[in-house]
C-alpha positions, -999 to +999 in steps of 0.1 A: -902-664-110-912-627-102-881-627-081-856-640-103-870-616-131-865-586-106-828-600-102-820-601-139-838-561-145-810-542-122-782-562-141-795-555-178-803-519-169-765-514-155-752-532-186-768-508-207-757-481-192-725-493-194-729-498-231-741-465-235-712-449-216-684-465-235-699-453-269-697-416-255-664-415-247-654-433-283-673-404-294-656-380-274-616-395-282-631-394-321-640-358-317-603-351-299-582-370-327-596-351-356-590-313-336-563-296-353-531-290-332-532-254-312-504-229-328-484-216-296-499-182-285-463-173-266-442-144-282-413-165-273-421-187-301-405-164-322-376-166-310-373-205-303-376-235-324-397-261-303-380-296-313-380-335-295-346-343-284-337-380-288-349-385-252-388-377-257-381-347-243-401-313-258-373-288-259-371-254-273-340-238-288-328-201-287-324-188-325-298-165-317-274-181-290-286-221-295-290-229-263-313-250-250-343-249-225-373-274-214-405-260-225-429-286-219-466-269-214-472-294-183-443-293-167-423-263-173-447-234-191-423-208-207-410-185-180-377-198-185-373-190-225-390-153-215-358-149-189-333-160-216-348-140-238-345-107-221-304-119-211-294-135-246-264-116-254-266-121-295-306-108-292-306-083-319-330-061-294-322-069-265-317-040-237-286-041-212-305-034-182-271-043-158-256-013-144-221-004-156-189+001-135-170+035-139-132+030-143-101+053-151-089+041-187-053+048-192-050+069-230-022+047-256+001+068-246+017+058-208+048+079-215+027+110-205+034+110-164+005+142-162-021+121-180-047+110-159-065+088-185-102+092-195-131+080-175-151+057-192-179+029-178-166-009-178-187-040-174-176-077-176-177-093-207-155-127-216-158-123-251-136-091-247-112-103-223-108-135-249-101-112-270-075-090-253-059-124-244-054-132-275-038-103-285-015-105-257+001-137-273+003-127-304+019-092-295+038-105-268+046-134-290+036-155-260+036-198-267+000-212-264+007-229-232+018-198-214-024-198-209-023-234-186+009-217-164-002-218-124+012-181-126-014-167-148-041-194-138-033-175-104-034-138-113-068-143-134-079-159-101-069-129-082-081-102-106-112-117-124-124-150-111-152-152-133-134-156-165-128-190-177-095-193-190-094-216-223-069-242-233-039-234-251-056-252-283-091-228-282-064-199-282-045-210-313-078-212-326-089-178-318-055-167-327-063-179-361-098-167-364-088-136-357-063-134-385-096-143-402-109-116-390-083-091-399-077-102-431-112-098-446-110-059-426-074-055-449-091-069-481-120-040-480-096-014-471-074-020-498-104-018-524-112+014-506-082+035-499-056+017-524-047+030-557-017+008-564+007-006-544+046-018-541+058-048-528+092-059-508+099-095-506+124-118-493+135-156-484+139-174-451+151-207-438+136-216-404+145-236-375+123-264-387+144-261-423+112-246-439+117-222-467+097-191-459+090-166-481+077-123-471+057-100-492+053-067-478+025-044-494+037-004-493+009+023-500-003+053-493-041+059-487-070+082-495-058+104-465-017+104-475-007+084-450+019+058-455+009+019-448+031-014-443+016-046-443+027-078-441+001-099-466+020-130-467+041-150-449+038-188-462+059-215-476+081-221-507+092-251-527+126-234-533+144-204-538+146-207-575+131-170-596+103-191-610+088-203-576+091-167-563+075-152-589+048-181-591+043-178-549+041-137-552+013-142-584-004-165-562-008-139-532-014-110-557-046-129-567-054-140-535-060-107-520-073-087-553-041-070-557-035-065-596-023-029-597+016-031-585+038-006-592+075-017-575+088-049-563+118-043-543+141-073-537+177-081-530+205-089-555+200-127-563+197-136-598+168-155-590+149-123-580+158-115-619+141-144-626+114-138-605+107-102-615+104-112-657+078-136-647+060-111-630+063-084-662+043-113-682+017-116-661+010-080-653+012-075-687-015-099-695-039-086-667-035-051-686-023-031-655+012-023-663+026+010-661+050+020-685+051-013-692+072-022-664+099-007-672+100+006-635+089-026-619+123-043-600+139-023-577+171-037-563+176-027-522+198-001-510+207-013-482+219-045-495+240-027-525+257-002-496+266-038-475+283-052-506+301-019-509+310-016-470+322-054-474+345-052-500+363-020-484+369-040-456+381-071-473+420-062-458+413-052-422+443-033-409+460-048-377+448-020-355+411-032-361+427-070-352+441-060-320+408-043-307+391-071-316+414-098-299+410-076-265+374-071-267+374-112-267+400-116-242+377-090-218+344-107-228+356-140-223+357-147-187+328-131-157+364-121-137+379-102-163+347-085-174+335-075-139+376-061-132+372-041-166+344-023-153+360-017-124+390+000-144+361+021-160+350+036-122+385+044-115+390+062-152+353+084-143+339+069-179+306+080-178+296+056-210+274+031-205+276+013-238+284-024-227+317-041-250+305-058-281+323-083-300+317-080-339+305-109-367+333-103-391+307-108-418+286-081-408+303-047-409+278-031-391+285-056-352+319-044-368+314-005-363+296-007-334+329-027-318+352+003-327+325+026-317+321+010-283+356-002-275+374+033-284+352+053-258+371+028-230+404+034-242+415+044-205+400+014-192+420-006-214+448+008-204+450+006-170+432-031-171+470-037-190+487-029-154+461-051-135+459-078-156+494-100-159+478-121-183+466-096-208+502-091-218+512-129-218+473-139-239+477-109-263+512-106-268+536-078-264+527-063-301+493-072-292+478-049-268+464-016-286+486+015-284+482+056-291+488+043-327+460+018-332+431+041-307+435+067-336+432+045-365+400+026-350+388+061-343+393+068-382+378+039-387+346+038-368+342+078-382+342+061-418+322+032-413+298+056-396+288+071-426+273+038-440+255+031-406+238+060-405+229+059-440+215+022-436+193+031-406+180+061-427+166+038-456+153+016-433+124+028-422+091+015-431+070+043-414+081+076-436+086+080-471+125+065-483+122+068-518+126+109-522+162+104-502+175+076-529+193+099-550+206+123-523+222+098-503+239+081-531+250+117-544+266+119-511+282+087-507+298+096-541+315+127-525+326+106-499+342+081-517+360+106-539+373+129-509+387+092-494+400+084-530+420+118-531+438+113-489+471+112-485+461+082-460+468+050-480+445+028-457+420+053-468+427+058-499+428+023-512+395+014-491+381+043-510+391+031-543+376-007-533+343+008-525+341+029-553+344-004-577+317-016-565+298+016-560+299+021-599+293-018-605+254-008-595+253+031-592+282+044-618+256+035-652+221+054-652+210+039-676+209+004-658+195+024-632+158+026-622+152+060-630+117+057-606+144+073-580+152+104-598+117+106-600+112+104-562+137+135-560+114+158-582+083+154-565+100+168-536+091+208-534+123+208-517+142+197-544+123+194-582+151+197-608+176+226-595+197+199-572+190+168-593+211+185-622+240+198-600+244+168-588+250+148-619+277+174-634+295+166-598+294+129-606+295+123-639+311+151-651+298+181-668+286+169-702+276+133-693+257+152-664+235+174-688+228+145-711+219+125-684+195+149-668+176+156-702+168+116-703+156+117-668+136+151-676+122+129-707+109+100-690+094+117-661+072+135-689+063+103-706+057+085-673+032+116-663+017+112-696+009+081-691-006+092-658-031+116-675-043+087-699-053+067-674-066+091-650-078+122-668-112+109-675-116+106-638-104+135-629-130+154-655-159+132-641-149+148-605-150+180-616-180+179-633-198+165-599-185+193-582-203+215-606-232+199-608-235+200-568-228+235-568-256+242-593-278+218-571-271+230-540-275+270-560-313+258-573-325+235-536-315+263-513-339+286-522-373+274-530-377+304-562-354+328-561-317+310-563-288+332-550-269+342-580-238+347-562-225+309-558-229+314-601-204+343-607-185+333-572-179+298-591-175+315-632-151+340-611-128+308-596-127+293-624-119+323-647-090+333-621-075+299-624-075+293-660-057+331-663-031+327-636-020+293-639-026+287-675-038+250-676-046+252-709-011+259-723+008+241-701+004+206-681+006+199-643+042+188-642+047+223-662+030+241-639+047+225-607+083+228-618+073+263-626+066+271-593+097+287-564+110+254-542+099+251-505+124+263-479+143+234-460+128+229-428+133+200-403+100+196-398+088+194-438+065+169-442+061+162-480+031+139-474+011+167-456+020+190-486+008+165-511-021+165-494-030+202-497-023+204-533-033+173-547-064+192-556-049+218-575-026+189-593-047+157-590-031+134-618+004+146-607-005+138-572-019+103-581+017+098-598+033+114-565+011+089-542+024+058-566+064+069-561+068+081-526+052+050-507+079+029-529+101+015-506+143+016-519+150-013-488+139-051-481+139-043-443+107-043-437+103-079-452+132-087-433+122-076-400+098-102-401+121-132-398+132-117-365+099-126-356+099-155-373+129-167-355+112-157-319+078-172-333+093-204-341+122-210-318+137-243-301+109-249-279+081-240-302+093-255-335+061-279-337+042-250-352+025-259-384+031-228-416-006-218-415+001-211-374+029-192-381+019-167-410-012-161-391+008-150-356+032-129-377+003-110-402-019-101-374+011-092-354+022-069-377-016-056-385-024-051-353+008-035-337+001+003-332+015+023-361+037+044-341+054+016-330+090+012-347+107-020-359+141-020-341+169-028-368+200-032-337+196-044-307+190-029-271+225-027-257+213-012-221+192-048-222+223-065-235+244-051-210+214-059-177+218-096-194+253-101-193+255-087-156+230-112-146+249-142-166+281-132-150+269-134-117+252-168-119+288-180-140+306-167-109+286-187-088+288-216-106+322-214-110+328-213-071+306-246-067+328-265-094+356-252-081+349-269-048+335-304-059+356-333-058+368-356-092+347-382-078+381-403-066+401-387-100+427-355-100+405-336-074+413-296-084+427-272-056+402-255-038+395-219-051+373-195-034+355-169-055+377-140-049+408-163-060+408-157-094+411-122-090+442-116-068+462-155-083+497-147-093+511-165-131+520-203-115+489-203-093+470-196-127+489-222-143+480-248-117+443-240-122+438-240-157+459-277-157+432-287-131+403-275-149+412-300-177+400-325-160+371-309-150+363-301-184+370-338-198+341-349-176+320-326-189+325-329-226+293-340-236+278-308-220+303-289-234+300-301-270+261-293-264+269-257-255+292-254-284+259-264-306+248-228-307+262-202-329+290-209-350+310-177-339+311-184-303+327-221-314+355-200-331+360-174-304+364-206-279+392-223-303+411-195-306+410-184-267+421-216-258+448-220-287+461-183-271+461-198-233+476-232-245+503-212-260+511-193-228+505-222-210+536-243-230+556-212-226+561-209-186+555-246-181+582-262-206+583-297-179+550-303-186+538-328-207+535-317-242+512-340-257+486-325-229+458-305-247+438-279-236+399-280-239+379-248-247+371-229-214+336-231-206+342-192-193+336-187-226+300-162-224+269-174-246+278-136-262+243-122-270+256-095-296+255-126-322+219-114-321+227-081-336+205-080-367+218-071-398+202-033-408+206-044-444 
């Protein structure tokens, strides 16, 4: 019994203890679930958000960058969130501690052979060199995809390995962001350094048959400098004056732009349209000046092409024979590459390459006669080299002494209007002060042609003055904003404005014309002072109260009384010598002697120096001179809109495209000009290259079977050149067949520019002719196809200056 109770003691003892054990540690996980959580002691922490991914995992992520690191206290601890933190790139106060690289940075200007460039530290950073890439395609106007070609995978591998080249889509959508970007910057600087601002604007139909339409803001800052830029570039419903001028009041309000003082546009009636609208709506915001009376502006350039066109509506037959052997040169490799051997032998030292002419644009026209009439040598002596020149061109057809003088006449007249055009076609100076003075002139020019004894002259004279007077001969359906242009000129003021209307107009008509010019420019100035005066008061009275501030802070007692009588003195001596309070600004300034005539005259840096002494006049003067009197600058854009949006890169949506072109144009370096014609040395480097590949081509057709048809007679490549009349003959017969195989290429080539479709019909109509006349046995109903010598010509391309 004793025993049994001894066995049951040890078991009741251990149970208890057991018992008693399990109620301390209830106790103890009691205790632990009612402690409140520990706040994280790490600095880190406030600079990462500690969060539980879907996974269970305790994660913390970076507030600046939002990237991601494991932070859990068992496993990881925090040393890795300390690391990021002293690396994060977007860390508000974060210290570079990586050691820079020196490099030798070339300056913008790598025309300078003797500059060295400027030494400044470089470190890797792919954010910039996204950047730069990005404005390589759009300045370049590079495609997207030129970013997956092995050549530049290669040379980024070879000059910066560790930068990861994106896709072509991430670039087009940098590209856009950054015309993001660059349009908030534009929006701030125009509510900064804008006072008002005038507009050029123009149509175009792209390849994908998309109506585009170009506004073109003209202004002149704080600083007088002179600024172009494109704000919009987008589509339109149609080309009617009611769209326009809906789509233009739609960018106006878009960017903030109220205050518009000239819309230059082209002659379409729709642009009338377009420009009432306009007058409405600026009337209803209230910030019409003179009640836009000066608002519509019709382009210069565009009047002086209808007046070049319609002198040339009867082209003498001088004109028509230079033309026909330009095309009979141009329109074989052989013949072109024996003409410019002709040149060697005659020691021309011109390097301007031929250039066939678009008969609708009279300025491919002049540069033709230009060109063609330096080689008149070459042509000569290509006459004794060539047998068929004669045969192609006819015995009457070959230019003689006769016709080289009248093309000579010619090109001297034409070149009057080509220079002009290029003149008033610049975006980067001030156009609107040489309005009146180049339409004074081409007055004079017309009337000393009107009054030859030449009768091609003469009635050429008489055509363009018609259509001269049509839109110059009336001033009072004139803008008179240009005769404004020409007084706020020191050059010029009134003294050559009033000569020049007795010399046009006549003597009376002149005087009474120049007092309602004189008139308005007064009440236009008045206008001026209403709206600005009270500004220009407030300014000064600043300036005073500065001066007195600055008299009473300098010294702590005693102010200096000098700066008192120094600034009663100024103002005594100003009020005495210049009289401000008899006569007005405009008074004072046509009272004053004109500046000499000096090359190097800049009237914007004049402007600049006395704006202070006339600042409402100067706010008028800042207003007229940044108006620009051509649509060029609009217009120049759809030559980049026809290289933006091209055959192989006509998939691009309208919001693409006006992004590419704006920052384009933003970003391009100011001293950078828009080229109206193109490069003919390039032209010419083209051409030499086509003709050498055509010459090889021609030697491997020329030597492939018919494929068990009329196989041709084989022709080596120096064949063409030395062939006699029947051996000619015999070849062009045998190319027919050639060229029958071939007609679906052909027709495909032929797609291209309408011109070179003519120039092939009427080459081949001249060889079939020639052809019927030595071979009168042949078969008559055989018809010649279009020779595929025929060059893809690349002066088509010439763009038009007006």
């Amino acid at each position: 019994m004793e025993s049994r109770n001894d066995q049951i003691l040890p078991n009741s003892t251990s149970d208890s203890n057991q018992t008693s054990t399990d109620a301390s540690t209830e106790l103890t996980t009691s205790s632990r679930a009612k402690r409140k959580p520990v706040k994280p002691r790490s600095v880190v922490w406030d600079h990462f958000t500690r969060f539980v991914n879907s996974e269970g995992e305790l994660k913390g992520k970076c507030n600046y960058c939002k990237k991601e690191f494991c932070c859990d206290p068992k496993k990881n601890g925090t040393t890795a969130l300390r690391n990021h933190l002293n690396s994060c790139k977007k860390h508000p106060h974060s210290i570079e501690t990586r050691q820079a690289q020196l490099s030798l940075q070339n300056t913008a200007s790598d025309n300078n052979v003797n500059d060295l460039g400027t030494l400044t530290t470089w470190k890797y950073d792919e954010n910039a060199i996204r950047k730069a890439l990005v404005h390589m395609i759009i300045i370049d106007e590079l495609p997207f995809r030129f970013v997956e070609g092995e050549g530049f995978r290669s040379f980024m591998r070879a000059i910066c390995p560790r930068f990861r080249i994106p896709s072509r889509w991430t670039i087009s959508r940098d590209c856009y962001d950054l015309f993001i970007e660059e349009r908030s910057k534009l929006r701030s600087f125009f509510k900064k350094n804008c006072q008002r601002v005038s507009l050029t604007t123009d149509t175009w139909t792209s390849l994908q048959r998309i109506n585009y339409m170009c506004i073109t803001a003209h202004f002149i800052d704080n600083d007088w400098k002179l600024h172009k830029r494109i704000i919009n570039f987008c589509p339109i419903s149609s080309h009617k004056g009611e769209a326009v001028g809906r789509a233009i009041e739609t960018c106006l309000l878009e960017w903030g732009l109220d205050k518009v003082f000239i819309i230059t546009v082209d002659n379409a009636s729709s642009n009338d349209v377009a420009i009432s609208y306009l007058k409405k709506k600026l009337a209803n915001w209230g910030v019409s000046v003179a009640n836009s009376t000066y608002l519509h502006m019709r382009c210069m350039a565009h009047i002086i092409n209808l007046v070049v066109q319609d002198g040339l509506k009867d082209v003498n037959d001088s004109v028509m024979k230079v033309r026909d052997a330009v095309r009979y040169i141009r329109s074989s490799p052989a013949r072109l590459k024996r003409f410019k051997e002709c040149v060697l032998h005659e020691k021309i030292e011109s390097k301007s390459s031929l250039c066939l002419d678009v008969p609708t644009r009279w300025n491919s026209t002049y540069m033709m006669l230009n060109t063609a009439q330096k080689y008149e040598r070459a042509f000569e002596r290509y006459e004794s080299q060539d047998p068929m020149f004669k045969i192609d061109m006819g015995e009457n057809g070959i230019p003689d002494y006769y016709d080289w003088t009248q093309v000579r006449k010619m090109a001297d007249m034409l070149a009057h209007f080509y220079e002009l055009t290029l003149r008033i076609s610049g975006s980067r100076y001030v156009t609107s002060n040489l309005f009146f003075s180049e339409i004074s002139d081409l007055a004079f020019i017309l009337n000393q042609w009107i009054n030859s004894n030449d009768l091609y002259m003469k009635s050429m004279g008489e055509r363009m003055r018609v259509k001269f007077d049509k839109y110059w001969g009336d001033v009072d359906k004139m803008n008179k904003i240009i005769y404004f242009a020409v007084v706020l000129d020191p050059r010029d003021k009134f003294e050559f404005m009033e000569y020049s209307f007795s010399q046009m107009y006549g003597q009376e008509k002149g005087v009474e014309l120049f007092n309602n010019v004189k008139s308005c420019l007064f009440d236009l100035f008045n206008e001026y002072k209403k709206m600005y005066q009270s500004d220009v008061e407030q300014l000064n009275d600043n300036s005073s109260q500065q001066l007195s501030g600055s008299c009473t802070t300098t010294g702590s007692i005693n102010p200096k009384p000098k700066f008192f009588l120094k600034h009663h003195y100024k103002k005594q001596k100003l009020e005495e010598s210049s009289g401000f309070d008899s006569k007005t600004e405009l008074e004072v300034y046509l009272s004053e002697a004109i500046q000499e005539e000096k090359e190097d005259f800049d009237v914007m840096k004049w402007w600049k120096i006395n704006s202070e002494r006339f600042p409402i006049l100067g706010k008028m003067a800042r207003d007229i001179l940044a108006i620009p009197v051509s649509t060029v600058a609009s217009e120049s854009a759809f030559s980049t809109g026809g290289r933006v949006l091209d055959s192989f890169r006509s998939s691009l949506t309208p919001k693409i495209v006006e992004g590419l072109i704006c920052v384009q144009d933003w970003i391009r370096p100011s001293n950078v000009q828009v080229n109206v014609e193109e490069d003919l040395e390039e032209l010419e480097k083209l051409e030499e290259a086509t003709a050498k590949v055509a010459t090889d081509e021609y030697a491997i057709i020329s030597s492939t079977p018919d494929n068990g048809h009329n196989t041709p007679p084989m022709v080596s490549k120096a064949d063409p050149n030395n062939l006699n009349i029947e051996q000619i003959l015999q070849y062009v017969k045998s190319l027919q067949v050639i060229f029958e195989q071939y007609k679906t290429q052909e027709e495909a080539s032929l797609m291209a520019p309408r011109r070179r479709e003519e120039v092939s019909i009427d080459t081949s109509r001249t060889r079939t002719k020639a052809i019927q006349t030595q071979s009168k046995g042949k078969d008559k109903s055989e018809k010649e196809e279009p020779s595929d010598d025929v060059p893809k010509d690349a002066d088509w391309k010439l763009g038009r200056a007006a």
